[in-house]
Residue, then its C-alpha position, 0 to 999 in steps of 0.5 A: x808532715x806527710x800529707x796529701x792533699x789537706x790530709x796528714x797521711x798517718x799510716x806512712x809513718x805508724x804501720x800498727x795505727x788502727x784508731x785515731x781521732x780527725x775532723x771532718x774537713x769536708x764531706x760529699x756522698x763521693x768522699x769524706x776529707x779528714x785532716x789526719x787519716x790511716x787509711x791506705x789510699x791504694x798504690x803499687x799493686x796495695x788495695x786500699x783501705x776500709x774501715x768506719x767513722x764514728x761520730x755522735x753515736x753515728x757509724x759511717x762505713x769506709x768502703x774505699x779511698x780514692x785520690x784526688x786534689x785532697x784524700x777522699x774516703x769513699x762511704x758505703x752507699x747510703x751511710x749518713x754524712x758527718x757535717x765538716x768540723x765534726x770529730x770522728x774516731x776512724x778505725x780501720x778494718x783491721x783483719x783486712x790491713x794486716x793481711x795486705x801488710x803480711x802479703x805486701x811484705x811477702x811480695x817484697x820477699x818474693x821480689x828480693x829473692x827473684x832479684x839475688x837468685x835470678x837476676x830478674x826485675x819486676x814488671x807489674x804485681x797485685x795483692x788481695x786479702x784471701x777471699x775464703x776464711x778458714x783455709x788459713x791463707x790470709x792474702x793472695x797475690x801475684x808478681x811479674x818478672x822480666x825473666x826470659x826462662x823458667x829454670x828447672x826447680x825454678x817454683x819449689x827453690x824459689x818457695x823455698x827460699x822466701x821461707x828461708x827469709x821469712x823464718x830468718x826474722x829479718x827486719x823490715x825498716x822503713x826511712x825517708x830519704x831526699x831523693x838524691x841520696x836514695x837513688x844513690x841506693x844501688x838497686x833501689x829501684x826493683x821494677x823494671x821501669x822507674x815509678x817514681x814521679x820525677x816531682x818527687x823529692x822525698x823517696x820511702x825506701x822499706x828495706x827487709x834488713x840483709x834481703x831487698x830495699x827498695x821504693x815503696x809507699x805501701x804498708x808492711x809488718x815489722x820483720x819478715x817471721x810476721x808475713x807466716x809462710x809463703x806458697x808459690x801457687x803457680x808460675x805462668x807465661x805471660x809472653x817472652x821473656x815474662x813470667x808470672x809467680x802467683x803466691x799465698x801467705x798464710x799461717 
């Protein structure tokens, strides 16, 4: 069971999830312990979740989840409190996590990408849904790399590219591998520092199939046709022999 904590981590294993039934195992204004739970807790650059409970006729607002001895749902201000032992229908916000799915997978495009054409490790990176609806962007984000130039036609090859992979429809498969034979991956590890805890003993490995296939704890879409298109919005230095790539992903 992948858990964490008291809580069965759904969403690990069932990307699509976006309703189930739980019971309350404890309940706090500062977190809501459930014994089985979808919702992302935040991780790798991935905001976490929101979504409801629903319980006796009773809604109670997800605005966050935050890590702890056990995984804490953090309510909105105010929301009531479902007593432990009760069971709840949690739902995810839906629009919300298949944006950051598409997005997280097209950060993983992005970063495949950069690895095979450039040579380049990531450094840090961050993910948002798109703050403005109906401009058809879904999802912000922005990838680090330890590049030391910005080759010429570096911004339009690299867009160009990511669509090239997205429009290839490759698959995106997900496996648990103990970690020995993980890291026996070659390139498994994408970032330039190694973010697997050494406790770790089973690794997550998402492979987009032919393109990137690394550790990753986070959620994504099935193949890469379902990420849409990628817009290389910018690139920046961020000191020498870092650059930043900024990207939308949208329809």
């Amino acid at each position: 069971m992948d858990a964490h904590g008291r809580t069965e981590r759904l969403e690990l294993a069932d990307q699509e999830l976006r309703e189930w039934e739980a019971t309350v195992l404890d309940a706090t204004p500062e977190g809501i312990v459930l014994s089985r739970s979808a919702f992302y807790p935040g991780g790798g650059g991935q905001p976490a979740d929101e979504g409801t409970l629903l319980w006796q006729g009773v809604e109670t607002r997800i605005a966050g989840v935050r890590k702890g001895d056990d995984l804490y749902l953090i309510p909105v201000e105010g929301e009531p409190l479902p007593a432990p032992g009760t069971i709840v229908r949690a739902a995810l916000a839906d629009d919300r996590r298949s944006a950051l799915m598409r997005t997280h997978s097209g950060l993983h495009v992005l970063c495949g990408v950069v690895f095979r054409d450039y040579g380049a490790l990531v450094t840090g990176g961050n993910m948002e849904p798109a703050k403005t609806p109906g401009t058809g962007v879904v999802g912000t984000a922005r990838m680090d790399f330890n590049l030391p130039e910005v080759p010429p036609g570096f911004k339009e090859a690299v867009e160009a590219a990511c669509n090239a992979e997205i429009t290839a429809d490759r698959r995106v498969d997900i496996r648990v591998l103990p970690r020995d034979e993980a890291f026996a991956i070659p390139d498994i590890i994408r970032t330039a520092t190694n973010l697997v805890p050494d406790d770790v003993k089973e690794v997550r490995i998402v492979d987009i199939v032919g393109l990137d296939c690394q550790a990753d704890g986070g959620t994504h879409v099935a193949s890469t046709r379902q990420i849409g298109r990628i817009r290389v919005a910018k690139i920046e230095s961020k000191g020498k022999g870092f650059r930043r790539v900024r990207l939308e992903v949208g329809d």
